[in-house]
C-alpha positions, 0 to 999 in steps of 0.5 A: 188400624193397628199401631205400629212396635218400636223400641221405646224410648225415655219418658218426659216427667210428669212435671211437678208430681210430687214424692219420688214417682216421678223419678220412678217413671223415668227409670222405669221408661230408661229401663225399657227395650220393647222389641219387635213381633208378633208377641205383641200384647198391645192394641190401639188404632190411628185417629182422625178428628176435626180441629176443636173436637174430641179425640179418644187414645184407647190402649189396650192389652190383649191378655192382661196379666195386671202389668202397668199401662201408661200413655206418652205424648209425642215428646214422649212425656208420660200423659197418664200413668195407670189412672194417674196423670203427672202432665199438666194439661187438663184437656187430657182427662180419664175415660176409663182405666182397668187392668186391660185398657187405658182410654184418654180423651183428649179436648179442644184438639189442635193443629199443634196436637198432631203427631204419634202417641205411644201406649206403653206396657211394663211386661217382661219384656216391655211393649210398646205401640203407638197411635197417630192423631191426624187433625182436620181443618175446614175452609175458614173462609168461602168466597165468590168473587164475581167479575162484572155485578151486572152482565150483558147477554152473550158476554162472558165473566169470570166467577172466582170461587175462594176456599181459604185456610184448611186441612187437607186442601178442598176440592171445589165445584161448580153449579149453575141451577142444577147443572154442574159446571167445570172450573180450573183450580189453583192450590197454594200452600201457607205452612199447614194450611192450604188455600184453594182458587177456582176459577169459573168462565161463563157465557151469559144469556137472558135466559141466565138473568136470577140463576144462581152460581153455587160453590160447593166444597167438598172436604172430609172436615164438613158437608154441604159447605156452599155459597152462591151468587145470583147472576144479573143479565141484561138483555133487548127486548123481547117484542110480541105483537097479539090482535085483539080484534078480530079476535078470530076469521078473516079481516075484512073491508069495513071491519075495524083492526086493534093491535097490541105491542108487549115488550120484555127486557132489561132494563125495561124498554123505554122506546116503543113505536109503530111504522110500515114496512117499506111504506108510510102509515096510513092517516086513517091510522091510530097508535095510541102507546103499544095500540095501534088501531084502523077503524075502518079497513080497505085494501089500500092497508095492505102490508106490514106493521113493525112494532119497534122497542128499544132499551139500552141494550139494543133493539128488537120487533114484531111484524104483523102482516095485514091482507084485507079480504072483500067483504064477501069472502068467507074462506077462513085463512089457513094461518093469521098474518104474525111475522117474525124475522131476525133482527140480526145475525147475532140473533141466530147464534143465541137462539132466540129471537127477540121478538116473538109474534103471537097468535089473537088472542082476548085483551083479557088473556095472559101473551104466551111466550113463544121461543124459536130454536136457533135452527129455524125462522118464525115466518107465519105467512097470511092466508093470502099466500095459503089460497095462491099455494093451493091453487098452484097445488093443483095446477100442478096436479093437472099439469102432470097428468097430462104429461103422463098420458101423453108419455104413455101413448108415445110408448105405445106407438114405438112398441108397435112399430118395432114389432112392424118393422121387425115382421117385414124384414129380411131376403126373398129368393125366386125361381123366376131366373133359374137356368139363365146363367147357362144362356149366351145372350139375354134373349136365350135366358128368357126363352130357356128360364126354367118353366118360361113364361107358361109357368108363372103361375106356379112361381113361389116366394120364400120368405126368410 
């Protein structure tokens, strides 16, 4: 960018230079009256620096005819005349000095070296331009405050994220993971400086436990300024109940049934139990830990079997619904007997249920995890209730194609009495009484019917 003319003014001494130049430079800068236009000779551009780094002033004349440049400082004092330097300030050193241009570096800049520099060129009549040096200052300091170290699922916490001490203010932004979050920032201004607050509210689930919160910084002084925290989340344990034998087909009579417990959580859970749903355990019964075992199966083991664990957060289970098939059957169950329902309606709104079952699976193989969306229940009924279904499936089918015979023939019949109807209505007119009207008594009328009885046979009916 182009600097800027304006009339020049006095420059300071140089301080200490010795003989009579520095007089000379005073006067010579009393003397001077740059005006205004676009004769301009002079060319300089603003600067922009970090705080500590190096600034380079460059003044430069368009057409040199050997005339005197010189550079000021924003008190106007004479940084360097030509290729001499009459201010003590050694930060200012020569990079390059000829008839068309004067080139300074200026070290180590500070907050206190903001401000306009001015290029001065001894023509006739004189010229003058100057420069803005324009300092930046990063966050000294960057900081994240959380407002509870450990957090449990569903709460929200408050994360404050501090950028402090910089040149223009920052802005600051959210991450959790890779996802960007917003927040509300607050600026606060200490006489150059600014402090920027952030402040982030988020509501925790399980699935947030070692996630990082990152707070980034973007300000034009440096890149990839962040720090994070990891997120510590407590949450109830996640129960899944897996058969290890059989490992596959029907549980039979006489068959011996095993099943595992897991349980996840944070803390780990301390407390695990099996029990029967609306039911006592059976004596035949062996829980050994998470293993629950029936060597010898019947049909009074019919029901369901809870697994039950519990840490300091709360409670959680898998059911296992258990249907004991006789020992001649062979129809392989559609699905195996794994239940899970929600526990409480709280489950819902996070969701995931707790406790999810999982279909038999070998000692040796890893548990799947099984997650449900919060828009459904996992119910997984036993093959039991696959074989009533089918049955009324197909009781249904013969009972609707009986009703649709028996629809149709109804139908039928109705179009078929209509058209009956419809053919044997109407009036019928005869020739039996025709001149019986003129007669004077009923006797007469019969005797003077036209044609009388001689002529029956050749009356006709009309049919209308």
């Amino acid at each position: 960018m182009a600097g800027r003319a304006q009339p020049s003014g006095p420059a300071g001494s140089g301080g200490g230079a010795p003989g009579l130049l520095p007089l000379l430079l005073l006067l010579l800068s009393a003397a001077a009256i740059i005006p205004r236009g676009d004769g301009q000779n002079l060319v300089t551009e603003d600067v922009t620096v970090v705080e500590g780094d190096v600034a380079t002033i460059s003044c430069r004349v368009k057409n040199s005819d050997d005339s005197v440049i010189q550079l000021l400082n924003p008190n106007r004092q004479t940084i360097y005349f030509r290729d001499f330097r009459p201010l003590k300030d050694s930060r200012f050193q020569l990079v390059n000095f000829s008839n068309s241009e004067l080139r300074v570096s200026l070290t180590n800049v500070s907050i206190s070296d903001e401000g306009r520099y001015f290029c001065q060129l001894y023509t006739d009549p004189p010229q003058e331009i100057y420069t803005t040096i324009t300092v930046l200052v990063p966050p000294r300091n960057l900081v994240i405050d959380i407002e509870k170290e450990t957090a449990v699922e569903g709460e929200e916490i408050e994360l404050n994220c501090t950028a402090m001490a910089s040149r223009p203010a920052t802005t600051i932004r959210w991450f959790k993971g890779n996802k960007e979050l917003t927040g509300k920032s607050e600026v606060e201004r200490w006489s150059d400086m600014y402090t920027v607050t952030s402040q982030l509210l988020l509501k925790v689930g399980r699935e947030d436990d070692g996630v990082p919160v990152i707070c980034l910084v973007d300000h034009p002084a440096v890149k990839d300024l962040q720090t994070q925290r990891y997120l510590e989340v407590m949450y109830k344990p996640q129960v899944r109940v897996s058969q290890n034998y059989p490992l596959q087909g029907l549980t039979r009579e006489g068959e011996p049934l095993e099943l595992t417990c897991t349980a996840f959580g944070k803390p780990q859970p301390t407390d695990m139990r099996w029990l029967r749903v609306d039911d006592e355990m059976p004596q035949h019964v062996v829980v050994s830990g998470s293993n629950l075992l029936i060597s010898n199966l019947n049909k009074t083991d019919n029901g369901t079997y809870r697994c039950e664990a519990s840490n300091a957060v709360g409670k959680s289970h898998a059911d296992y619904m258990l249907f004991v098939y006789d020992t001649t059957a062979t129809t392989e169950p559609a699905v195996h007997g794994f239940t899970q329902l929600p526990n409480s309606a709280e489950e819902l709104d996070y969701g995931d249920l707790s406790g999810a079952s999982v279909p038999p699976t070998a000692p040796t193989e890893a548990l799947p995890t099984v997650q449900f969306s919060n828009a459904s229940l996992a119910f997984r009924p036993d093959s039991r209730a696959g074989e009533e279904g089918a049955i009324r499936s197909v009781d249904h089918a013969v009972v609707g194609g009986v009703v649709a015979v028996v629809v149709f023939a109804m139908l039928c019949l109705l179009i078929i009495l209509g058209r009956y109807f419809a053919r044997h209505k109407g009036t019928y007119f005869t020739h039996e009484a025709k001149g019986a009207d003129d007669a004077a008594d009923a006797d007469t009328a019969i005797i003077n019917a036209e044609g009388g009885q001689n002529n029956s046979e050749e009356k006709k009916e009309y049919f209308i």
